[in-house]
Biopython code that builds the backbone (N, CA, C, O; Angstrom):
import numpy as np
from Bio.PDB.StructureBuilder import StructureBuilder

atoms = [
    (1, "UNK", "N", (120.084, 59.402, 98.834)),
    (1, "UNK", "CA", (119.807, 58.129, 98.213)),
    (1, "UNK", "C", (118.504, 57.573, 98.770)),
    (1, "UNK", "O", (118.275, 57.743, 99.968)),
    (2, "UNK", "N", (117.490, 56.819, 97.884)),
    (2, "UNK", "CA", (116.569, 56.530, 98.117)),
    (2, "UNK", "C", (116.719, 55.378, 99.093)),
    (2, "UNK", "O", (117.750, 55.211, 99.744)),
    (3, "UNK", "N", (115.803, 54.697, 99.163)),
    (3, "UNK", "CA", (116.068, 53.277, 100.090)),
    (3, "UNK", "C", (116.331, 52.106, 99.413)),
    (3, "UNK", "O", (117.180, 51.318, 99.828)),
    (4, "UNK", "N", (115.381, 51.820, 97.933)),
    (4, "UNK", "CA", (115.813, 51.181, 96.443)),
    (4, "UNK", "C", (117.268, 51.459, 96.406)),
    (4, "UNK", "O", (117.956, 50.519, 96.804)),
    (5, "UNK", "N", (117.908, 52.521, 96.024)),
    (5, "UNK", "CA", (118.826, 52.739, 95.865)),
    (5, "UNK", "C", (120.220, 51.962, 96.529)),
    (5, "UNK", "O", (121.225, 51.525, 95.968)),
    (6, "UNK", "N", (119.752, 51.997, 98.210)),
    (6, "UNK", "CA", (120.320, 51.423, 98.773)),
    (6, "UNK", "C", (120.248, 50.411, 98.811)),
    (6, "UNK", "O", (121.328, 49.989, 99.225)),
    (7, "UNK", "N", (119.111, 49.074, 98.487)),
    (7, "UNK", "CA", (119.197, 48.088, 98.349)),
    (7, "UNK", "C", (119.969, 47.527, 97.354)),
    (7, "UNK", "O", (120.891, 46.734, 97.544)),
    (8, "UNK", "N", (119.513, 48.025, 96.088)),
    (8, "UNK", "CA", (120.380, 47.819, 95.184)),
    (8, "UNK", "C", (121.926, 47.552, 95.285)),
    (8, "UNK", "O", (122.442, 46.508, 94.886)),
    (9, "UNK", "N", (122.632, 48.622, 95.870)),
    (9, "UNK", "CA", (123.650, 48.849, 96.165)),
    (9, "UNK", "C", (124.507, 47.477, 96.665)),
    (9, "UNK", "O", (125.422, 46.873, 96.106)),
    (10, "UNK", "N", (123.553, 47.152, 98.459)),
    (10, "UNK", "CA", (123.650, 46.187, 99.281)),
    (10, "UNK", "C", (124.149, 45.388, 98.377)),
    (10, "UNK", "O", (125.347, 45.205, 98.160)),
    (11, "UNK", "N", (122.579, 44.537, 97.438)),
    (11, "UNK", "CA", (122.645, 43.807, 97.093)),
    (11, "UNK", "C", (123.315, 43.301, 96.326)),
    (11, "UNK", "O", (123.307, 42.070, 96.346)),
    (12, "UNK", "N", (124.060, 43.892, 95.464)),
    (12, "UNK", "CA", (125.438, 44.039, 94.573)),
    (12, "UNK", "C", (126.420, 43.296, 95.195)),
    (12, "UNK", "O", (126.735, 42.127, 94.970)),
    (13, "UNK", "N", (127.061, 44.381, 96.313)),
    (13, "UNK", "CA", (127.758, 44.213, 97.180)),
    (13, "UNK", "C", (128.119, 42.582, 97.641)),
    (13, "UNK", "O", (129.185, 41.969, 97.679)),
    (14, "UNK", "N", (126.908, 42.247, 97.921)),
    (14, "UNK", "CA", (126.804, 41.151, 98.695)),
    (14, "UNK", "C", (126.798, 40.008, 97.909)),
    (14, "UNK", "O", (127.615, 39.162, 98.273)),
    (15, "UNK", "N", (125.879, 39.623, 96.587)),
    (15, "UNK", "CA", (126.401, 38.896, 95.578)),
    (15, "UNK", "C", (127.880, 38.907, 94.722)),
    (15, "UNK", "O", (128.141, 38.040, 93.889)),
    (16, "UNK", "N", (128.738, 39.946, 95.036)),
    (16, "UNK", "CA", (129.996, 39.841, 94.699)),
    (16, "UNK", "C", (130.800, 39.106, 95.471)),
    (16, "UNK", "O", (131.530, 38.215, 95.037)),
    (17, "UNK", "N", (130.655, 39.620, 97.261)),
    (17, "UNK", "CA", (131.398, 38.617, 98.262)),
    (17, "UNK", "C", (130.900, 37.072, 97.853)),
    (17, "UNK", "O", (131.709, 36.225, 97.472)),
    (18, "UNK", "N", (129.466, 36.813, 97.980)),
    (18, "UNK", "CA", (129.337, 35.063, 97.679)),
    (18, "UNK", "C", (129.973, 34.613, 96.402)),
    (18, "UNK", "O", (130.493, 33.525, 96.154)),
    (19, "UNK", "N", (129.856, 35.464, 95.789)),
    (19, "UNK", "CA", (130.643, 35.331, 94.157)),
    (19, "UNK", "C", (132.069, 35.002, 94.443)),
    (19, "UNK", "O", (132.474, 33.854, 94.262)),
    (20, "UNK", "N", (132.777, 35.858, 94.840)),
    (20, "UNK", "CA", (133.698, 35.139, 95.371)),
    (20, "UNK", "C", (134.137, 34.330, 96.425)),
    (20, "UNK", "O", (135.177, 33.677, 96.509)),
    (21, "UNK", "N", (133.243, 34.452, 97.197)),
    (21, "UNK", "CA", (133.206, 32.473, 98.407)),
    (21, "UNK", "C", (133.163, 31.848, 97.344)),
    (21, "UNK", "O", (134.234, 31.333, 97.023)),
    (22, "UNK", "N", (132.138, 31.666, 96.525)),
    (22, "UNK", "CA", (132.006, 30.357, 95.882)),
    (22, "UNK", "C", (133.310, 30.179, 94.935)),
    (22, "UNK", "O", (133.943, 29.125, 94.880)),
    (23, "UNK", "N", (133.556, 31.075, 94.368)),
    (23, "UNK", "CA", (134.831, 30.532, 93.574)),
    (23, "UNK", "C", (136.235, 30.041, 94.094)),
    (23, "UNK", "O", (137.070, 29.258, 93.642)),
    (24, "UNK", "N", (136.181, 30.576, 94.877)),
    (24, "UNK", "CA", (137.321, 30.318, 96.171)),
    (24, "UNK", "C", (137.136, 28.965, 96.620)),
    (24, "UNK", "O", (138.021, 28.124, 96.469)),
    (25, "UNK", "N", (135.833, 28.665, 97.260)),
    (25, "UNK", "CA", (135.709, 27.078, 97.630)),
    (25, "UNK", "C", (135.994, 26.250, 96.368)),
    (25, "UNK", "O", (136.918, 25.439, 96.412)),
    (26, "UNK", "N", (135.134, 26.420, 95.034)),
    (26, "UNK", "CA", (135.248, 25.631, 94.296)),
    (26, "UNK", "C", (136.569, 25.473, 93.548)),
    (26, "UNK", "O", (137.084, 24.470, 93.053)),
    (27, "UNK", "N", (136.853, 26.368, 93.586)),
    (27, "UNK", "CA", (138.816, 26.433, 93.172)),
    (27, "UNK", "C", (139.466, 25.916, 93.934)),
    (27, "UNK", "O", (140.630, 26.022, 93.547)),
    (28, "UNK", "N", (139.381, 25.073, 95.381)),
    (28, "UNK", "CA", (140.151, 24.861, 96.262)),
    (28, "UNK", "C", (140.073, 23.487, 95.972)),
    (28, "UNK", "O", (141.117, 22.857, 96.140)),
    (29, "UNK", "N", (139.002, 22.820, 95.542)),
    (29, "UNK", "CA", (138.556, 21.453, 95.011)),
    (29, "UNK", "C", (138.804, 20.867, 93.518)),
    (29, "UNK", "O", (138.817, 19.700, 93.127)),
    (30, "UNK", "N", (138.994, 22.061, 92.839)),
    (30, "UNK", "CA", (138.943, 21.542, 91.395)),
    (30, "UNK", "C", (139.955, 22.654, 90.316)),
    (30, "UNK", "O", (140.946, 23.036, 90.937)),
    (31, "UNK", "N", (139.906, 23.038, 89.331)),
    (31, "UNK", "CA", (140.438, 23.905, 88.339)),
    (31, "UNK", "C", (140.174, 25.370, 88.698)),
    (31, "UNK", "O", (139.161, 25.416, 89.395)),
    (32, "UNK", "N", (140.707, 26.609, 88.484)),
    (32, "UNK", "CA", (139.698, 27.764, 88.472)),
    (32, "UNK", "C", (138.918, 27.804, 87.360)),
    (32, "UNK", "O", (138.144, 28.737, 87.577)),
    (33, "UNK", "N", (138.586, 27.189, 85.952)),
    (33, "UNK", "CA", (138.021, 27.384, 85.140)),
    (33, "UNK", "C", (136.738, 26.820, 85.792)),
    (33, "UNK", "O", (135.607, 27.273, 85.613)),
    (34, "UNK", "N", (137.046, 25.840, 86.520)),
    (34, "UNK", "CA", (135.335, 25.163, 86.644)),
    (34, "UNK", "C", (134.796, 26.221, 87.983)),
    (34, "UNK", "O", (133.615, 26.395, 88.284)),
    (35, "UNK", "N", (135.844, 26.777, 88.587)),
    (35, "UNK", "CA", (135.106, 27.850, 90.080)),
    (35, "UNK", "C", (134.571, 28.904, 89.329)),
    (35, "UNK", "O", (133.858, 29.666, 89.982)),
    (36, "UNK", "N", (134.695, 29.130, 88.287)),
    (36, "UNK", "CA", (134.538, 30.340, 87.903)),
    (36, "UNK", "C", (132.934, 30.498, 86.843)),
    (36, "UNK", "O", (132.052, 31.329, 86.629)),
    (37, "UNK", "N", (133.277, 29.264, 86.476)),
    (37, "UNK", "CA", (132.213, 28.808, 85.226)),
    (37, "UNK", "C", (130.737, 28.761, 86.492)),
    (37, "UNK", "O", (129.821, 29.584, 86.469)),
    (38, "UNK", "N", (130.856, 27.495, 87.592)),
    (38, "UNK", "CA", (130.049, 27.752, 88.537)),
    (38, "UNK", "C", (129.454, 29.204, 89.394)),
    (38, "UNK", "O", (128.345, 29.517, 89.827)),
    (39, "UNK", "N", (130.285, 29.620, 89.387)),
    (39, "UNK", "CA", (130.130, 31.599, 90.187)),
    (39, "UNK", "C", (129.465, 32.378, 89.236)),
    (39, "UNK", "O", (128.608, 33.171, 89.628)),
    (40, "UNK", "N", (129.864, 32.222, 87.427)),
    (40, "UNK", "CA", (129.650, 33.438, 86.725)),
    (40, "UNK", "C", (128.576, 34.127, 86.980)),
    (40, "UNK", "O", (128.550, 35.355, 87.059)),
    (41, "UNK", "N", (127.031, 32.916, 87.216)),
    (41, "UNK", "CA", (125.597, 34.086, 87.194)),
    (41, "UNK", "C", (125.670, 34.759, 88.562)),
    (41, "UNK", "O", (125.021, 35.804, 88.602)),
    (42, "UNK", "N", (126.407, 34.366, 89.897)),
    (42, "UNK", "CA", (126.362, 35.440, 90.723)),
    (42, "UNK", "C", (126.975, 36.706, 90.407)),
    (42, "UNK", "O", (126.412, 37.747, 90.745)),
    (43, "UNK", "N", (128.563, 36.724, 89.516)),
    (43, "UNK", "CA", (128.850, 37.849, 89.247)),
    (43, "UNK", "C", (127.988, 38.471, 88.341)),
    (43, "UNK", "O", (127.790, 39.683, 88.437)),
    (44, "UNK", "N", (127.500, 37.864, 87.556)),
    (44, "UNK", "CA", (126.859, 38.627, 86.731)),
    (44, "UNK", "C", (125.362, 39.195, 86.699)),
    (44, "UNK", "O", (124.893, 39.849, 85.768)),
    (45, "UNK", "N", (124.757, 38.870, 87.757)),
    (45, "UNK", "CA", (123.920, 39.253, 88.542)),
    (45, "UNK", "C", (124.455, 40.349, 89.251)),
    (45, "UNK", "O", (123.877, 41.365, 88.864)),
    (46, "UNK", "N", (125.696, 40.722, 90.524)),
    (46, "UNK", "CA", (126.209, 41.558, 90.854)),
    (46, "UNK", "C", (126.252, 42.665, 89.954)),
    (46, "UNK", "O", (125.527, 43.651, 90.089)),
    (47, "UNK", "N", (127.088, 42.522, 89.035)),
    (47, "UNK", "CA", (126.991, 43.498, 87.954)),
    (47, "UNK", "C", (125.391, 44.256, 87.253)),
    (47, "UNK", "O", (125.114, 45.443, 87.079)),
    (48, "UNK", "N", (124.625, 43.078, 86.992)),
    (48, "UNK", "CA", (123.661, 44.249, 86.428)),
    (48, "UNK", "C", (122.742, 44.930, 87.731)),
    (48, "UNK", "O", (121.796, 45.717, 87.714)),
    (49, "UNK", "N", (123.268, 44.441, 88.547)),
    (49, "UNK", "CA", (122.436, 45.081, 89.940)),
    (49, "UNK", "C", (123.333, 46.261, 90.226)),
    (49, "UNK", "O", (122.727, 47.317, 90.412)),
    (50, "UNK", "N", (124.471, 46.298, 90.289)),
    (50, "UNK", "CA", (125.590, 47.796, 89.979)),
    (50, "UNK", "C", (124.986, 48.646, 89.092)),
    (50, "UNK", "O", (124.558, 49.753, 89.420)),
    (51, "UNK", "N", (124.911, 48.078, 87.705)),
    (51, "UNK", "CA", (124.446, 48.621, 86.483)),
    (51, "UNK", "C", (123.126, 49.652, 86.718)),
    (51, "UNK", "O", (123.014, 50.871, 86.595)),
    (52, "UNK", "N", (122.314, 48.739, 87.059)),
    (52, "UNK", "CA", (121.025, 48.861, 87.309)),
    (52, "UNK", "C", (120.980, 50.270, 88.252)),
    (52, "UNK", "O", (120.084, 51.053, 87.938)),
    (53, "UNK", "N", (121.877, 50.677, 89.397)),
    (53, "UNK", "CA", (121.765, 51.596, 90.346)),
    (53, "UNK", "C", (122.648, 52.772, 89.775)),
    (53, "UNK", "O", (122.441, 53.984, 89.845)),
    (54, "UNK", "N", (123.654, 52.106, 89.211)),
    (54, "UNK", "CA", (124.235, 53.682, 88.821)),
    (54, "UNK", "C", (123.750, 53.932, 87.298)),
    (54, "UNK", "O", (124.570, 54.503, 86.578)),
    (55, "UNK", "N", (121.904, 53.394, 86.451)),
    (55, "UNK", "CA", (121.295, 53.893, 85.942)),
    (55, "UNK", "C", (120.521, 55.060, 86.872)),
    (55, "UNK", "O", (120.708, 56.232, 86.543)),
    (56, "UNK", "N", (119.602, 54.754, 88.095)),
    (56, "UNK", "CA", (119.252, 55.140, 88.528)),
    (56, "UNK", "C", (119.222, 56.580, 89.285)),
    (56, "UNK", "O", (118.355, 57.422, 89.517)),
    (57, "UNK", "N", (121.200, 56.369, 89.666)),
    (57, "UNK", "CA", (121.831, 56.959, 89.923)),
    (57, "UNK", "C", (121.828, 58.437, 88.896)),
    (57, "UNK", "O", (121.834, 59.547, 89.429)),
    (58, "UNK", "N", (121.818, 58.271, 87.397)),
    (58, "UNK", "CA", (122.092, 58.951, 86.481)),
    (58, "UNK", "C", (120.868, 59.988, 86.464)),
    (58, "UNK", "O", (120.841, 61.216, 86.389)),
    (59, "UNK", "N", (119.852, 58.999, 86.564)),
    (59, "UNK", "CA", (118.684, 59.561, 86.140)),
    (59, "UNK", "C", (117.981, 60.692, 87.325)),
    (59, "UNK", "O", (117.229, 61.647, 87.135)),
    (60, "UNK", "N", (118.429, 60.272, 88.294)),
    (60, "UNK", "CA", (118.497, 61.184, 89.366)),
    (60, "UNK", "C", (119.072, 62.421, 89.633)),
    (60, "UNK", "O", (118.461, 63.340, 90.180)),
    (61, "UNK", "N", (120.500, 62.486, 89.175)),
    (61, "UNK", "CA", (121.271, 63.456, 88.730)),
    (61, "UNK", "C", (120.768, 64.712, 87.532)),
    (61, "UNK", "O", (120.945, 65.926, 87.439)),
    (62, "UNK", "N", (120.238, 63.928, 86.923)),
    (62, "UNK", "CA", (119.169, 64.280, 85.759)),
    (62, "UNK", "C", (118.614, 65.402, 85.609)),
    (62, "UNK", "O", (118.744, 66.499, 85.066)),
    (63, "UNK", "N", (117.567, 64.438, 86.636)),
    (63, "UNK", "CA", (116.134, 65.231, 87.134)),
    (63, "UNK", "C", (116.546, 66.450, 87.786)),
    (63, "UNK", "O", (115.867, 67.402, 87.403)),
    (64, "UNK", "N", (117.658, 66.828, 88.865)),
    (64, "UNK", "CA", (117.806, 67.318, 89.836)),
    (64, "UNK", "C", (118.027, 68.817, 89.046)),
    (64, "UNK", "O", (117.424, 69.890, 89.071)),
    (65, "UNK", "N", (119.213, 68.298, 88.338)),
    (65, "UNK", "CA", (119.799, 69.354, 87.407)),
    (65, "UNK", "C", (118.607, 70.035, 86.612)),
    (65, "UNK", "O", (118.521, 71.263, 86.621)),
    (66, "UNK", "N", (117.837, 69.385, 86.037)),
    (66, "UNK", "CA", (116.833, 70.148, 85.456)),
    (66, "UNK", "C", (115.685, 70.635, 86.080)),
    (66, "UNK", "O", (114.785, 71.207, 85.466)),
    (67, "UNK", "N", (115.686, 70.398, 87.450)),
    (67, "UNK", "CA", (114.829, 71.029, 88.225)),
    (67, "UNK", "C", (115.574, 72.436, 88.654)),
    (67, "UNK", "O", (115.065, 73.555, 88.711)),
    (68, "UNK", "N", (116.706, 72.111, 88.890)),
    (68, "UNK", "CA", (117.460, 73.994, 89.205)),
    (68, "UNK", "C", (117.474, 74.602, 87.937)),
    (68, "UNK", "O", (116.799, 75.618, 87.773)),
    (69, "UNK", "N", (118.088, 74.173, 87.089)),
    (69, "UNK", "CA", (118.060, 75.337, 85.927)),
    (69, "UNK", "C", (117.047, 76.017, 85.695)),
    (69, "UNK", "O", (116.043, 75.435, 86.108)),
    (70, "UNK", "N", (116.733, 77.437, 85.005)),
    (70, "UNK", "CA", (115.971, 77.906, 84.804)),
    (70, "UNK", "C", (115.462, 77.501, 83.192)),
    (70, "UNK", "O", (116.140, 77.499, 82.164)),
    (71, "UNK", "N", (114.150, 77.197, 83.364)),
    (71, "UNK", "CA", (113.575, 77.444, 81.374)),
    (71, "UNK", "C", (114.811, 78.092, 80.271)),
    (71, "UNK", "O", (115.583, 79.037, 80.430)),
    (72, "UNK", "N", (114.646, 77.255, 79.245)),
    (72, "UNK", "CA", (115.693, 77.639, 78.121)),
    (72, "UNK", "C", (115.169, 78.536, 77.745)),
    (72, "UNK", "O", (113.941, 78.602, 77.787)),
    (73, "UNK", "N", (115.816, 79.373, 77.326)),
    (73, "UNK", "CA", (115.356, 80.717, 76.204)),
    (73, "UNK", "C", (115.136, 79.780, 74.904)),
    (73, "UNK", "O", (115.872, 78.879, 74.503)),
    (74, "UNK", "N", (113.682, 80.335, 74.254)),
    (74, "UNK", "CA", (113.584, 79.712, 72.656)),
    (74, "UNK", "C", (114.071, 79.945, 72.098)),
    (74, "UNK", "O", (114.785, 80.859, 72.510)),
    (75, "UNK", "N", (114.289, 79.634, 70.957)),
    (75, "UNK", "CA", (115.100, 79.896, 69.678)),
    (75, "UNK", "C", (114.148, 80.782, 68.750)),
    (75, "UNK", "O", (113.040, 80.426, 68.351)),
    (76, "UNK", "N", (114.715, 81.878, 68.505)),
    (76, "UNK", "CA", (113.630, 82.545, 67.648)),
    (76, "UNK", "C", (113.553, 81.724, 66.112)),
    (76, "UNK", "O", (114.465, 81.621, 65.293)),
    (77, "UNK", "N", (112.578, 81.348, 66.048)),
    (77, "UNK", "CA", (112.335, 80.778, 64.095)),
    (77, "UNK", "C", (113.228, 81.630, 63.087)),
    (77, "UNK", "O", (113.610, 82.788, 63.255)),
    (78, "UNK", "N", (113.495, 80.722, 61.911)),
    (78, "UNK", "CA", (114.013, 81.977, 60.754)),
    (78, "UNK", "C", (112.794, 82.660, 60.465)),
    (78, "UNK", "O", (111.652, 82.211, 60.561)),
    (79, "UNK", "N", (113.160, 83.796, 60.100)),
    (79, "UNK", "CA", (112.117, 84.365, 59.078)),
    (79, "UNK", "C", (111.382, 83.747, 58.023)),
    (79, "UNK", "O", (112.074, 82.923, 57.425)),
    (80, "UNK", "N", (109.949, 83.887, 57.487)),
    (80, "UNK", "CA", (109.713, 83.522, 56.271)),
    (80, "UNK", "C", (110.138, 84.183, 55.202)),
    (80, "UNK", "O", (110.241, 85.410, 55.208)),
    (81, "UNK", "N", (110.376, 83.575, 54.357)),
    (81, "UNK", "CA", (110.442, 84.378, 53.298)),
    (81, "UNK", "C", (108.888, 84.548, 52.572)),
    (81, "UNK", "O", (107.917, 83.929, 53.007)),
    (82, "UNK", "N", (108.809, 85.499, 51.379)),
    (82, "UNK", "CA", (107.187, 85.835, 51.201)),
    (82, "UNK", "C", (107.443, 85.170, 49.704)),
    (82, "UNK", "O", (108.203, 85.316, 48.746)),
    (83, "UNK", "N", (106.509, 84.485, 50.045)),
    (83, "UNK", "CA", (106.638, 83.810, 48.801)),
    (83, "UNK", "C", (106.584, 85.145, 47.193)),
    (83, "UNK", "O", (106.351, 86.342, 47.361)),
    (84, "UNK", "N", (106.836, 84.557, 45.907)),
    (84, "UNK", "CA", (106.757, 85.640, 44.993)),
    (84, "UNK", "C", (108.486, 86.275, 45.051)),
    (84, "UNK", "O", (109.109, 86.211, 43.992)),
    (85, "UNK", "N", (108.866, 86.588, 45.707)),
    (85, "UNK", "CA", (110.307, 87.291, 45.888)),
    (85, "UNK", "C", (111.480, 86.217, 45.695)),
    (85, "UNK", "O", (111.627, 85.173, 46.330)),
    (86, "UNK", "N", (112.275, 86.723, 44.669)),
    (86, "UNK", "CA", (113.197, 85.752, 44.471)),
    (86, "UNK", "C", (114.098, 86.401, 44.284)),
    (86, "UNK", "O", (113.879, 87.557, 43.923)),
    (87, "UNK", "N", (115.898, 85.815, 44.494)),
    (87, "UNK", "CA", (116.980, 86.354, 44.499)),
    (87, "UNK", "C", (117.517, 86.536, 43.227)),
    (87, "UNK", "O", (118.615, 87.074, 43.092)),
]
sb = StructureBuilder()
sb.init_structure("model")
sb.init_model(0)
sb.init_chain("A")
sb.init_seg("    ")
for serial, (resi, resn, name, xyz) in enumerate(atoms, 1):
    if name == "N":
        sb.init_residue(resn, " ", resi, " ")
    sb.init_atom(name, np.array(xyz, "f"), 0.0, 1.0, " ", f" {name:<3s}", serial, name[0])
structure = sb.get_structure()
């Protein structure tokens, strides 16, 4: 894993725990609809920062794989047909 990678990761991580401090405090004071309504852009920040790494993640996997494989064999073309000749 790169070091991006790992930040990413962190950073996920870590906006999910405050994500849930904050809803937790604010639920302790009021409704959960309103702790939750207050928290959503941290979770949802968490999330596309998840998102975001296990793109990364993919694309890495990717690359790797197509660096071991060997070159595809081509596909040989159909034949032409010659023009003039008909069935």
């Amino acid at each position: 894993m790169k070091l991006t990678d790992i930040v990413l990761l962190s950073l996920a991580a870590a906006f999910t725990i405050i994500g849930v401090h904050q809803l937790i405090v604010i639920t302790n004071n009021e409704n959960f609809t309103v702790g939750f309504t207050h928290s959503y852009w941290i979770f949802m920040l968490s999330i596309s920062l998840f998102l975001v790494f296990q793109l990364r993640k993919k694309k890495a996997q990717a690359a790797e794989k197509a660096a071991q494989t060997p070159g595809r064999p081509t596909r040989n073309p159909k034949p032409v047909r010659k023009p003039g000749k008909s069935r």
